[in-house]
N, C-alpha and C positions, 0 to 999 in steps of 0.2 A: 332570470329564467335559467337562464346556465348552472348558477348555484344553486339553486332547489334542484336541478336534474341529479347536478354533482350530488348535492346530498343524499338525494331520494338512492341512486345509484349505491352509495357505499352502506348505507342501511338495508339494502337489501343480501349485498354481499356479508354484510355483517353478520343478518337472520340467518342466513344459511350456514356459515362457518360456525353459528351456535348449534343451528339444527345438528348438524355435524358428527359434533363436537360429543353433546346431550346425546344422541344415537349411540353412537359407538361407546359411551360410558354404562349408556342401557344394556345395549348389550353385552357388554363386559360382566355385569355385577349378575345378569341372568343367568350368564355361563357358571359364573361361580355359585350361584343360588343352587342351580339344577345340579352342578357336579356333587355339592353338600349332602342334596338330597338322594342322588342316588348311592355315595356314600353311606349315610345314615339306614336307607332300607338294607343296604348290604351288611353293613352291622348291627343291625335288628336282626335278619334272620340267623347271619351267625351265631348270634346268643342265644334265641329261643331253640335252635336244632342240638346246640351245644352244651347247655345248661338248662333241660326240662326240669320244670316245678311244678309237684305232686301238694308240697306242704305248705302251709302259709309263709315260715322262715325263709324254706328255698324260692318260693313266689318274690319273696320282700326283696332278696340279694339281687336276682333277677331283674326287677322291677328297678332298684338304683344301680347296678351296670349298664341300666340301657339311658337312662333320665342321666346322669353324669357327665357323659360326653355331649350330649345334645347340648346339657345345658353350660358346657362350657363353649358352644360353636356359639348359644345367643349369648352368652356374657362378653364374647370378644369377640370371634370372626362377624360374628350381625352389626357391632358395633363400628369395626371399622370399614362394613361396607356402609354404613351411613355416613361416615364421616366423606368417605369418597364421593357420596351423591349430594352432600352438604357442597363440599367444594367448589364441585361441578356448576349445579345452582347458584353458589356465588358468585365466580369465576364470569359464570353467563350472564348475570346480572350487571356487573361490573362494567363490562365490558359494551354491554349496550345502553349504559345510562347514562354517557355522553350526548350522545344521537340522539336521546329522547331528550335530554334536558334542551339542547338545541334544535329541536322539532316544534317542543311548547314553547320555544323562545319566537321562534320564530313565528309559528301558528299565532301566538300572541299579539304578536305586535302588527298582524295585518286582521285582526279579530276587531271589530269596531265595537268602541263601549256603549251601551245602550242608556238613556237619561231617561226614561220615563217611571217613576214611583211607579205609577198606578200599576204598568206591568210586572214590576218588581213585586209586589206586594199578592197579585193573583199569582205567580208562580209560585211563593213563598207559602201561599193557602193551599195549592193542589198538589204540592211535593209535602209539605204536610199532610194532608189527607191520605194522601199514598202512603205514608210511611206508616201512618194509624194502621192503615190495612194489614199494608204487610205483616207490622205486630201481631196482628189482633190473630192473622191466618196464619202464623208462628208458631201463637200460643193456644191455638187448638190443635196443630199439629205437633205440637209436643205433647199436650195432655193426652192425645187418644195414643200417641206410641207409649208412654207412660201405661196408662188403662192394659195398651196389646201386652207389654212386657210381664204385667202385673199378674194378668193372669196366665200368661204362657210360662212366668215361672211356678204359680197353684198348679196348670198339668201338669206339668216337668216332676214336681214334689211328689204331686197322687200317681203319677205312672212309675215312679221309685219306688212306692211304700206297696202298690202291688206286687211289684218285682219280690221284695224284701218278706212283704208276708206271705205270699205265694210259696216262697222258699223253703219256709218255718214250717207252714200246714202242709202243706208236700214235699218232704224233703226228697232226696237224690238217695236211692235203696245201697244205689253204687260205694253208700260213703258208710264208713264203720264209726263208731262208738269214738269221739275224741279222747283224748290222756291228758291233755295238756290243761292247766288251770284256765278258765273261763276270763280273770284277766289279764291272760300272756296273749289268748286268740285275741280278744278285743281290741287288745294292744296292737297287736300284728295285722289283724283286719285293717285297723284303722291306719298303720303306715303303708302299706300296701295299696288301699285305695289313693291315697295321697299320692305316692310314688307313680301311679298308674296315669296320675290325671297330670302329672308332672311330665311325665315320659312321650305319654300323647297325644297332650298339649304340645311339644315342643315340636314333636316329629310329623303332626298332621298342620296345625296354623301355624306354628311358629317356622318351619322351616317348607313343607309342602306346600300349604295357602301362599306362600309368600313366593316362592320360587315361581308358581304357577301364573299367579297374580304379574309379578313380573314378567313374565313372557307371553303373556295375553298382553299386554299394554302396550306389546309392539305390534301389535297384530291389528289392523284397520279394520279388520271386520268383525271382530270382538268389541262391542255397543262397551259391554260391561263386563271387565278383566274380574272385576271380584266375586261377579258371579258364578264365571267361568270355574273360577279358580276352586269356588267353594264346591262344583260338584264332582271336579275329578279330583279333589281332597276327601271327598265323603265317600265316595266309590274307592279309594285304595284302605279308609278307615275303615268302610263296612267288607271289604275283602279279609282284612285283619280277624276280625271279632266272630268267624266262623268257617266251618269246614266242610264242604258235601258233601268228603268224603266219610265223614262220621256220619249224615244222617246215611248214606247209601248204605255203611253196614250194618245201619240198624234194622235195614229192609222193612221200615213201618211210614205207612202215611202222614201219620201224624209226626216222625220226626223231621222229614223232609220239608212238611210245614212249618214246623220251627224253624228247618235252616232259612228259607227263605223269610218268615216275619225277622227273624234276626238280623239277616243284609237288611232290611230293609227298617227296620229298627235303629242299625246303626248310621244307616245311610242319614237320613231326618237326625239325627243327633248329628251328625259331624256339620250336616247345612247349619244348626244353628249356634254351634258352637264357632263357625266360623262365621256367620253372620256377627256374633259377640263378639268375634276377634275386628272383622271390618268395623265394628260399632265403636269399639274403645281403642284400636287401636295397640291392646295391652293383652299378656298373656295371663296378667296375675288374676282376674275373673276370670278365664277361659277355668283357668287351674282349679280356682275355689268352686265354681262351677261341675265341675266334671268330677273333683273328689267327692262333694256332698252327693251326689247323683249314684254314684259307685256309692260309697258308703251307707244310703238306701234302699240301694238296691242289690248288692251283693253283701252288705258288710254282714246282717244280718246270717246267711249261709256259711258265711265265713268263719264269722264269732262260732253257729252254733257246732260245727263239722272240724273246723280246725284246718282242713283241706283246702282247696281249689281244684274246682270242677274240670274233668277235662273235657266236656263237650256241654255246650248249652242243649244238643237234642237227648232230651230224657226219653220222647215217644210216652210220656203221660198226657193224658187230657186235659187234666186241671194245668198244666203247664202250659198247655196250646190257647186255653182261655186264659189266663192272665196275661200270656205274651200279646197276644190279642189287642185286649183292653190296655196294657201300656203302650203298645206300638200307637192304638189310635188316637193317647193321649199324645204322646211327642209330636203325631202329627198335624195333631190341630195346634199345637206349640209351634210346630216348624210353619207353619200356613202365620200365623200372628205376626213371628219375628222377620217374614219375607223380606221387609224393607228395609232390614239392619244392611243388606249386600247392595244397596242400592249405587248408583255409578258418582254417586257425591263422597264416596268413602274410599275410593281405592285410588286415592291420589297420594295419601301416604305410605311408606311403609316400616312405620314404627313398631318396635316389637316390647321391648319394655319402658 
């Protein structure tokens, strides 16, 4: 009796000098997370107040001074904060797998073996049975998220080709006659969008979802950090992608209705772009993702103008209906991929 108390006793003090331990490492890596990030916004705006881009060239240079340093924070600083939480995990693993090994030694040997076949044989039929289930309820729940994906990536495609033809049959009066050969813009279109979905991708999931993500996971009352994470990621990416103060001086109704389907546009895209991100765990579809989407939907404007828009509110009508009709296709996209954020995913936080 003494020895089981003894035991029971130093297993407990063990748990908690892991709790500890795990805590203050959490913590650690969240500070650094959050500091990253507010770095990073602070050298986002530097560059966009410092180096405005009117042209597609200057948009491009733009677009890889900001994607360069991020992506040098996930090729290394993300790297060796994993390796510190790899550690950590081991470290705590290690360290309690003594005590268990001598717990099931001990459980064991006061566990009495059971001699009856026949009972042997019905447990062996109904933990079978069970496990049929399980499969069977597996693999319909994979096929209909398959089905959800499949066609929330069809809206995602038809709300870009609006966007993109939208653009072509209504162009922007704002924009003059391009000079430049049709495939130097194409060219530049297309790195630019690539660049863009590079830059944030890295700066919205790769370093905001994840910093947030982390510091929700200490938080008890947060059910679901990834959820959390994913809509005050979506709300600083849909602050990005528009300005009020442009529709205010357009003093039109209809472009102030732009500004808001536009939050509210980018809002539902950044939820499932990071529901993608909690899904794979991986930034390189976030990426492929976000550039193809851009490159349907602005590449198009961009090819034909040469330019880059400086305000999404036009205050045209046929602009307010197509924004419309894409905005309601992302959002029945974003309603499908809901269950990418689910609280079974935000236990890692792998980036590439």
């Amino acid at each position: 009796m003494n020895a089981n108390r003894e035991s029971e006793a130093t297993e407990q003090e063990t748990a908690s000098a892991n709790d500890s331990f795990t805590n203050d490492n959490n913590r650690d890596e969240t500070s650094a997370r959050l500091l990253v990030l507010l770095f990073a916004i602070a050298y986002t705006t530097f560059v966009m107040n410092t180096l405005p881009a009117t042209t597609l060239a200057e948009a491009t240079i733009q677009e890889a001074l900001l994607a360069l340093p991020l992506l040098s924070f996930v090729l290394f600083v993300d790297q060796n904060l994993k390796r510190c939480g790899i550690a950590t995990e081991t470290a705590v693993t290690t360290s309690a797998a003594p005590i268990s090994d001598s717990a099931k030694k001990h459980n064991g040997s006061n566990t009495p073996h059971r001699s009856d076949h026949s009972e042997g044989r019905e447990s062996s039929e109904s933990a079978s049975d069970s496990q049929c289930k399980r499969v069977s309820t597996a693999s319909t729940h994979i096929t209909r998220t398959r089905r959800a994906a499949t066609v929330a990536v069809g809206l995602m495609i038809a709300a870009a080709c609006i966007g993109g033809i939208a653009s072509i049959v209504f162009p922007n009066p704002q924009v003059h006659a391009p000079t430049d050969p049709l495939a130097a813009r194409i060219a530049l279109a297309a790195a630019l969008c690539l660049l863009t979905g590079v830059f944030e991708e890295l700066l919205f999931r790769g370093i905001a979802f994840t910093a947030f993500e982390s510091a929700f996971c200490s938080w008890r009352s947060v059910r679901n950090p990834a959820h959390a994470a994913a809509i005050v990621q979506a709300a600083l990416f849909a602050l990005l992608h528009v300005s009020l103060q442009d529709a205010l001086l357009l003093e039109s109704p209809i472009a102030g209705a732009q500004a808001l389907l536009k939050i509210l546009q980018a809002f539902l895209f950044g939820m499932i772009m990071a529901g993608l991100f909690a899904r794979t765990r991986s930034l390189l579809p976030c990426v492929v993702a976000h550039a193809a989407f851009d490159c349907l939907y602005l590449g198009p404007a961009f090819s034909a103008s040469g330019m880059v828009s400086v305000s999404y509110m036009s205050g045209s009508l046929p602009d307010l209906i197509a924004l419309t009709a894409s905005t309601a296709l992302i959002a029945c996209a974003a309603w499908l991929t809901r269950s990418w954020l689910g609280a079974q995913n935000a236990t890692s936080r792998y980036i590439l």
